[in-house]
Residue, then its C-alpha position, 0 to 999 in steps of 0.5 A: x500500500x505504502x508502494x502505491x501512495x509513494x507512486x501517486x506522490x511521485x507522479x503528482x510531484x512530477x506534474x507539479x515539477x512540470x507546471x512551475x517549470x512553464x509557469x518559471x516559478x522556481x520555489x515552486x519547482x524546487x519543492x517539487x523536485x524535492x518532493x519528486x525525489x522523496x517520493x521515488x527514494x520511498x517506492x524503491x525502499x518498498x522493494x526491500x524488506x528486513x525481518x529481525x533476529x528470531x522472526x519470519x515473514x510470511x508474504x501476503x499479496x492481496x489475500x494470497x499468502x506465498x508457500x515460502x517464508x523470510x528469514x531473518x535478514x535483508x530480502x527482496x519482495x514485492x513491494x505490493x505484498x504486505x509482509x506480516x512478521x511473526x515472533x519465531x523466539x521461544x515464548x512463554x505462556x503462564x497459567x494459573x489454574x484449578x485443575x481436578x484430581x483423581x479423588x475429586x479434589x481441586x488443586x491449585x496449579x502455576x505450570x509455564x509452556x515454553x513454545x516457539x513458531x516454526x519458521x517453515x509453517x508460520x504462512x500455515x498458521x497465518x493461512x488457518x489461524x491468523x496472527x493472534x495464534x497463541x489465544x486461539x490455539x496455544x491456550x485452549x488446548x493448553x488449559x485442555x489437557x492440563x485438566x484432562x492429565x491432572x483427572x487421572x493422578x491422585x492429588x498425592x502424585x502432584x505432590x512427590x517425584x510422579x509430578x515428573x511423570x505427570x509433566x511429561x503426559x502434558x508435553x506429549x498429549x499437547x505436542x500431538x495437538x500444536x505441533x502438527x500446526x506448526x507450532x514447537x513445544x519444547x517444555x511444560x514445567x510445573x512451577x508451584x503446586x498448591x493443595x488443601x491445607x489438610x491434605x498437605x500435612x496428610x500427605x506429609x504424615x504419611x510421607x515421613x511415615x514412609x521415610x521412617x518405615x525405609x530408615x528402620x528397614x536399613x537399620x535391620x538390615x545392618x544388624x542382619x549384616x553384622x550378625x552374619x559378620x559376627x558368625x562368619x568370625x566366631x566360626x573362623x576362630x573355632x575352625x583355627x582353634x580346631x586345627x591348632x589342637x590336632x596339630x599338638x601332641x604330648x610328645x611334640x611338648x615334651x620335645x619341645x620342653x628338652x629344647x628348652x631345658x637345653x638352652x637353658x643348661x647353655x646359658x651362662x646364668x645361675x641356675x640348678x636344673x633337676x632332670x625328671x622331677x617336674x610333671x610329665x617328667x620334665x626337669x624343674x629349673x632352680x634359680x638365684 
C-alpha cells in the first residue's frame, strides 16, 4: 500500500515539477523536485524488506499468502505484498489454574509452556489461524489437557517425584495437538503446586511415615549384616582353634620342653636344673 501512495506522490510531484517549470516559478519547482525525489527514494525502499533476529515473514499479496517464508535478514519482495512478521523466539505462556484430581479434589496449579513458531509453517498458521495464534490455539488446548492429565493422578502424585511423570503426559498429549500446526513445544514445567491445607500435612504424615518405615528397614538390615559378620568370625576362630589342637601332641611338648631345658643348661646364668622331677617328667629349673 505504502508502494502505491509513494507512486501517486511521485507522479503528482512530477506534474507539479512540470507546471512551475512553464509557469518559471522556481520555489515552486524546487519543492517539487524535492518532493519528486522523496517520493521515488520511498517506492524503491518498498522493494526491500528486513525481518529481525528470531522472526519470519510470511508474504501476503492481496489475500494470497506465498508457500515460502523470510528469514531473518535483508530480502527482496514485492513491494505490493504486505509482509506480516511473526515472533519465531521461544515464548512463554503462564497459567494459573484449578485443575481436578483423581479423588475429586481441586488443586491449585502455576505450570509455564515454553513454545516457539516454526519458521517453515508460520504462512500455515497465518493461512488457518491468523496472527493472534497463541489465544486461539496455544491456550485452549493448553488449559485442555492440563485438566484432562491432572483427572487421572491422585492429588498425592502432584505432590512427590510422579509430578515428573505427570509433566511429561502434558508435553506429549499437547505436542500431538500444536505441533502438527506448526507450532514447537519444547517444555511444560510445573512451577508451584498448591493443595488443601489438610491434605498437605496428610500427605506429609504419611510421607515421613514412609521415610521412617525405609530408615528402620536399613537399620535391620545392618544388624542382619553384622550378625552374619559376627558368625562368619566366631566360626573362623573355632575352625583355627580346631586345627591348632590336632596339630599338638604330648610328645611334640615334651620335645619341645628338652629344647628348652637345653638352652637353658647353655646359658651362662645361675641356675640348678633337676632332670625328671617336674610333671610329665620334665626337669624343674632352680634359680638365684
Amino acid at each position: 500500500m505504502l508502494f502505491i501512495v509513494a507512486v501517486l506522490a511521485a507522479v503528482v510531484a512530477f506534474f507539479v515539477y512540470v507546471n512551475a517549470k512553464k509557469r518559471f516559478n522556481k520555489p515552486e519547482a524546487t519543492f517539487a523536485l524535492m518532493g519528486l525525489a522523496i517520493a521515488i527514494l520511498i517506492a524503491v525502499l518498498q522493494f526491500w524488506t528486513i525481518i529481525p533476529a528470531g522472526h519470519v515473514g510470511v508474504i501476503d499479496f492481496f489475500g494470497v499468502v506465498s508457500d515460502n517464508t523470510l528469514k531473518p535478514g535483508v530480502n527482496l519482495v514485492n513491494p505490493m505484498a504486505n509482509i506480516v512478521k511473526f515472533d519465531a523466539r521461544t515464548q512463554e505462556l503462564r497459567e494459573e489454574m484449578i485443575v481436578p484430581s483423581k479423588e475429586g479434589l481441586s488443586v491449585q496449579l502455576e505450570i509455564s509452556l515454553l513454545f516457539s513458531l516454526s519458521f517453515e509453517n508460520a504462512n500455515k498458521i497465518y493461512k488457518t489461524v491468523g496472527e493472534d495464534y497463541v489465544q486461539r490455539i496455544v491456550v485452549p488446548q493448553f488449559r485442555s489437557v492440563v485438566r484432562g492429565v491432572t483427572a487421572r493422578f491422585e492429588a498425592r502424585a502432584l505432590y512427590t517425584a510422579e509430578r515428573e511423570l505427570l509433566a511429561k503426559q502434558m508435553e506429549e498429549e499437547l505436542s500431538k495437538l500444536i505441533k502438527p500446526r506448526g507450532i514447537t513445544l519444547e517444555n511444560a514445567p510445573l512451577r508451584q503446586i498448591i493443595l488443601p491445607p489438610g491434605l498437605t500435612a496428610a500427605i506429609e504424615e504419611k510421607l515421613k511415615s514412609e521415610q521412617e518405615s525405609q530408615r528402620m528397614q536399613f537399620v535391620l538390615e545392618r544388624e542382619k549384616q553384622e550378625a552374619e559378620r559376627k558368625r562368619i568370625e566366631a566360626k573362623g576362630i573355632a575352625d583355627f582353634q580346631e586345627i591348632v589342637s590336632k596339630g599338638i601332641s604330648e610328645q611334640l611338648l615334651k620335645w619341645k620342653g628338652i629344647e628348652a631345658t637345653e638352652k637353658l643348661a647353655s646359658s651362662p646364668n645361675s641356675k640348678i636344673v633337676v632332670v625328671g622331677s617336674g610333671k610329665d617328667g620334665l626337669p624343674i629349673i632352680l634359680g638365684n
